[in-house]
C-alpha positions as CSV (number, residue, x, y, z in Angstrom):
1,X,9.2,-35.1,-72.4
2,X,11.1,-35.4,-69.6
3,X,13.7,-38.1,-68.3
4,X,12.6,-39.7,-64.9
5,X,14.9,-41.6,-63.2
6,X,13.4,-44.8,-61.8
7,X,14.1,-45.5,-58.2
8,X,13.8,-49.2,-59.1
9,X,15.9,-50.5,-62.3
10,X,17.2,-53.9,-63.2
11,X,15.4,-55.2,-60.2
12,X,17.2,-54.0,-57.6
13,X,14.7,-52.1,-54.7
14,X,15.1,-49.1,-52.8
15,X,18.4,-48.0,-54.4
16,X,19.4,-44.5,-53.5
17,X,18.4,-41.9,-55.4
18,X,20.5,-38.9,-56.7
19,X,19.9,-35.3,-55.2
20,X,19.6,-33.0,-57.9
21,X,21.0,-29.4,-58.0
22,X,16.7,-28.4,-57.4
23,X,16.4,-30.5,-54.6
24,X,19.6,-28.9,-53.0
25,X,18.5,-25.7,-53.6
26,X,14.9,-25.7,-52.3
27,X,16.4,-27.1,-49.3
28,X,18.7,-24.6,-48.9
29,X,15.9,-22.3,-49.6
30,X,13.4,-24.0,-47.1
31,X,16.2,-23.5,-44.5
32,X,17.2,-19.9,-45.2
33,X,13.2,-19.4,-45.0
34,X,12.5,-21.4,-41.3
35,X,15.3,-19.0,-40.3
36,X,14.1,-15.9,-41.1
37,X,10.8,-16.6,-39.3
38,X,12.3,-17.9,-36.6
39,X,14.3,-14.6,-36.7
40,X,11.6,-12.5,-36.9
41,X,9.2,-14.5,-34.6
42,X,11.9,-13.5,-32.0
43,X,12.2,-9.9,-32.8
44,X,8.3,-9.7,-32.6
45,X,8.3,-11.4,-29.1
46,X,11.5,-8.8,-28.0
47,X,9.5,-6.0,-29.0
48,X,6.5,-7.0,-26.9
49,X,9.1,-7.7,-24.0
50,X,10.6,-4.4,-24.5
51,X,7.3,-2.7,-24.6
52,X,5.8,-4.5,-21.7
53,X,8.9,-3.3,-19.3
54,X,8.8,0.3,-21.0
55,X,5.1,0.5,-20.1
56,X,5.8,-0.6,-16.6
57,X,8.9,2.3,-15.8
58,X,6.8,4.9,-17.7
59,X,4.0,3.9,-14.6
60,X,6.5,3.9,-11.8
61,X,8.4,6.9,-12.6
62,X,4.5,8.5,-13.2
63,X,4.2,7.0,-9.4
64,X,8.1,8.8,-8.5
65,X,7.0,12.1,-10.0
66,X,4.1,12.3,-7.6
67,X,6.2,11.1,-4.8
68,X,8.7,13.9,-5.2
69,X,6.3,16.5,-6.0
70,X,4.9,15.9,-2.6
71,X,8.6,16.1,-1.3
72,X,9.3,19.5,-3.1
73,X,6.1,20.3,-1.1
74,X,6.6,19.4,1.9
75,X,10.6,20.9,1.4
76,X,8.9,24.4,0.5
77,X,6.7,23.8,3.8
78,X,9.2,23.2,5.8
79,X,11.2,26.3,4.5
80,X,8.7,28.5,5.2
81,X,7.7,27.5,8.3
82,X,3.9,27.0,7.8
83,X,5.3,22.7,8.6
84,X,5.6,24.3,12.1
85,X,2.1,26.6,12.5
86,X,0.3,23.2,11.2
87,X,1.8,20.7,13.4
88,X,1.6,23.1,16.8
89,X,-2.5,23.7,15.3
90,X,-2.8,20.2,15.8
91,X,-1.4,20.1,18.9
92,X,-4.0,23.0,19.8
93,X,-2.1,25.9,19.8
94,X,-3.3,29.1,18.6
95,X,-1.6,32.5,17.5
96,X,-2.1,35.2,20.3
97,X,-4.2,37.4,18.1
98,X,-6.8,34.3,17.3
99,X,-9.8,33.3,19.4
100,X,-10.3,29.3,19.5
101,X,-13.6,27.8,19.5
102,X,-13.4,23.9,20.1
103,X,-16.5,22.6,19.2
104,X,-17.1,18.9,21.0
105,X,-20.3,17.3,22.0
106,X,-21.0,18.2,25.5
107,X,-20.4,15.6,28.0
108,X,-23.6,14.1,29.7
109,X,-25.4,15.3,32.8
110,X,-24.5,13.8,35.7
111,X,-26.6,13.3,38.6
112,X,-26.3,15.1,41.9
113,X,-24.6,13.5,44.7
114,X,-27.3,12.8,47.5
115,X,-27.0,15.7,50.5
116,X,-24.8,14.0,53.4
117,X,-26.4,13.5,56.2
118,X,-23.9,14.6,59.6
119,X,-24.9,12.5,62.8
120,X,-26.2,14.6,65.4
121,X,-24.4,14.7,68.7
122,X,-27.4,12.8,70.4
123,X,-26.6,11.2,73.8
124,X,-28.6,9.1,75.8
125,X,-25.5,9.3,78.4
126,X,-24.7,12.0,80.7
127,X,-20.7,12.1,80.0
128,X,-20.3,14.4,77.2
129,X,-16.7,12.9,76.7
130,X,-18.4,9.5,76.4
131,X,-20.0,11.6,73.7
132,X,-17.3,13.5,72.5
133,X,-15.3,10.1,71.7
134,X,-17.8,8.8,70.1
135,X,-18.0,11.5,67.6
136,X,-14.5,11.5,67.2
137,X,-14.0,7.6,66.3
138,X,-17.5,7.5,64.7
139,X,-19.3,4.9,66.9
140,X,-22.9,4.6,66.9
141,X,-24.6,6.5,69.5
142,X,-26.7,3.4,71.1
């Protein structure tokens, strides 16, 4: 059998009780033991971290490569002068030995302007230069 220790002996309560060389040690235990899972609840939330930011650099140097392909694209247009022929083709010029068809809706009919009519050198008066100014100045003949 095994000696207990009371924790109440010739009636006094409450006195304190001894730590034992167990009780030590499964502390000391307990505490090593919160500390490694703290530890390694820390690595695993680094690791996520870590992966997370990798993931996003791998997708912005995906979007990068793309940007500088279409660099290297537009460099190697550039040096061989097609950059040139396509921006004066949408200006709407064409190379001397080409025919150019535009092709465009045509514009609606318009209607044709009534026929003038010219006033007739009428007179009721016998002075043609009467007349004559009247034509000039274009007063009613009355």
């Amino acid at each position: 059998m095994r000696p207990r220790r009371a924790s109440a002996s010739n009636g006094t309560v409450n006195q304190r009780v001894r730590l034992s060389h167990q009780t030590v040690l499964l502390g000391a235990v307990a505490v090593a033991a919160l500390w490694m899972v703290g530890s390694l609840l820390q690595e695993v939330s680094l690791n996520h971290s870590l992966s997370r930011q990798a993931a996003t650099l791998r997708d912005q140097n995906g979007a990068l490569r793309q940007t500088n392909d279409g660099y290297r694209r537009d460099i190697g247009a550039i040096s061989s002068g097609a950059a040139g022929e396509e921006e004066a083709r949408k200006d709407g010029y064409a190379r001397k030995d080409e025919k150019l068809y535009i092709i465009a809706t045509p514009p609606p009919a318009t209607p044709a302007p009534p026929p003038r009519r010219i006033p007739r050198a009428t007179s009721t008066s016998a002075n043609p230069l009467e007349a004559l100014w009247r034509l000039v100045t274009g007063q009613p003949t009355s």
